[in-house]
C-alpha positions as CSV (number, residue, x, y, z in Angstrom):
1,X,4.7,64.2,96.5
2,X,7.8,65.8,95.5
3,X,10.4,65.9,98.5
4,X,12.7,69.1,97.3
5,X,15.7,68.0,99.2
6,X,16.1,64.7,97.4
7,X,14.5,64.8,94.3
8,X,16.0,66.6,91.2
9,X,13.5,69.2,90.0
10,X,13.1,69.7,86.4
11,X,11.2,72.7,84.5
12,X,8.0,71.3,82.5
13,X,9.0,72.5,79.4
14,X,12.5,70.6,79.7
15,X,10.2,67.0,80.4
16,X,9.7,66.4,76.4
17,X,13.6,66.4,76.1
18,X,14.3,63.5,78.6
19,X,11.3,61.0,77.3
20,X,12.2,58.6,74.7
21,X,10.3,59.7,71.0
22,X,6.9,58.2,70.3
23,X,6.5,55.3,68.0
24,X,6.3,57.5,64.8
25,X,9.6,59.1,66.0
26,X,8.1,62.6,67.1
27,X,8.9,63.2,71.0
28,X,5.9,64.2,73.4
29,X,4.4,67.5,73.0
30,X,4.9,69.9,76.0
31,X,0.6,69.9,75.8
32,X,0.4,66.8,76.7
33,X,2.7,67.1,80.0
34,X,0.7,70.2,81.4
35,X,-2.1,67.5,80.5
36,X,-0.6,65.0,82.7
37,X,-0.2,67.5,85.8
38,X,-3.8,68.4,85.3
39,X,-5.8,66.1,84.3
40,X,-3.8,63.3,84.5
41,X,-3.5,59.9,82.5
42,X,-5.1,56.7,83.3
43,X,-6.3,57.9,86.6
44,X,-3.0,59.1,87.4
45,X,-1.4,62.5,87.8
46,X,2.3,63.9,87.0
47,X,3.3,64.9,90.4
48,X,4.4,68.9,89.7
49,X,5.2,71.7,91.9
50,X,5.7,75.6,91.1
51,X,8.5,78.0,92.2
52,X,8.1,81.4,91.3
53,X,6.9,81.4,87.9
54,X,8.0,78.2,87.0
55,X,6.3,74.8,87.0
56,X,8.6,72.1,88.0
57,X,8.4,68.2,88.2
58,X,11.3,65.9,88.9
59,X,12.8,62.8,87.5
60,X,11.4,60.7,90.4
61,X,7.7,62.2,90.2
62,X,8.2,61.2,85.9
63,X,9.5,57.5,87.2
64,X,6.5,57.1,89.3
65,X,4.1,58.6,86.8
66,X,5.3,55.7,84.1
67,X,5.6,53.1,86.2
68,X,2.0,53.3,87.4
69,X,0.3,53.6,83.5
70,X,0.3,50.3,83.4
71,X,-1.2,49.1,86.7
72,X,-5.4,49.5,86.8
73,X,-6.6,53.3,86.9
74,X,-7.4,55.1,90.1
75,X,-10.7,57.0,90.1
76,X,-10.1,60.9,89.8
77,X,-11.3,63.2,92.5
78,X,-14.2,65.0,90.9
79,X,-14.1,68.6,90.4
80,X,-16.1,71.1,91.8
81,X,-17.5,72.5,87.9
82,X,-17.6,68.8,87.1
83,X,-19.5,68.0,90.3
84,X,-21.9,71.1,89.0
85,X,-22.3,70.4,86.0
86,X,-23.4,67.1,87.4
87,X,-25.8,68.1,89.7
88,X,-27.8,70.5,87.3
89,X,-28.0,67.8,84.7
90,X,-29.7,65.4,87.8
91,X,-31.9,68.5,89.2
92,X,-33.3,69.4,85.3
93,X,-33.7,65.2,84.4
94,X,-36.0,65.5,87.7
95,X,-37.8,68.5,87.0
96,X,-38.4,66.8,83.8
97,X,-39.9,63.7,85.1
98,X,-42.3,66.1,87.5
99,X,-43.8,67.9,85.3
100,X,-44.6,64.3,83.5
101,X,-42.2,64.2,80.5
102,X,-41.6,60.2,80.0
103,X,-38.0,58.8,80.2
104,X,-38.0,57.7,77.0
105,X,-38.9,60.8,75.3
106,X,-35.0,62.0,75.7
């Protein structure tokens, strides 16, 4: 979690200036750090608070973030469309197999 009062707070669309450039010398698209916040990589999410209007990180939450891609992957919470989608898929694979369709025929 970001601690305001000792952490120093950088805008996301400043993060692709402080990372080092990818192998083939282009530097990391701002996409893929809203990715990071969101979705996460490697089980892990980029720590990121908002102000305003204004989505912030900091330097610590970016230390923690790439010192932790190469340990093993935490499990993601699941999300509540995810979860849904989930749970209609399971509901119409049962109706399925009540009104006799064989598991094979999918």
């Amino acid at each position: 979690m970001i601690d305001l009062n000792t952490e120093q707070l950088v805008p996301i669309g400043r993060v692709p200036q402080l990372l080092p450039a990818r192998p083939n010398g282009r530097k990391i698209h701002i996409s893929a750090i809203y990715r990071w916040v969101q979705r996460g990589a490697r089980g892990r999410r980029l720590e990121a608070i908002q102000i305003g209007g204004t989505t912030y990180t900091s330097r610590e939450a970016l230390q923690r973030f790439a010192s932790c891609q190469g340990e093993e992957p935490t499990v993601l919470p699941v999300t509540s469309a995810r979860r849904r989608r989930q749970i209609e898929a399971a509901n119409r694979r049962v109706a399925e197999i009540l009104n006799g369709a064989r598991p094979e025929d999918n």
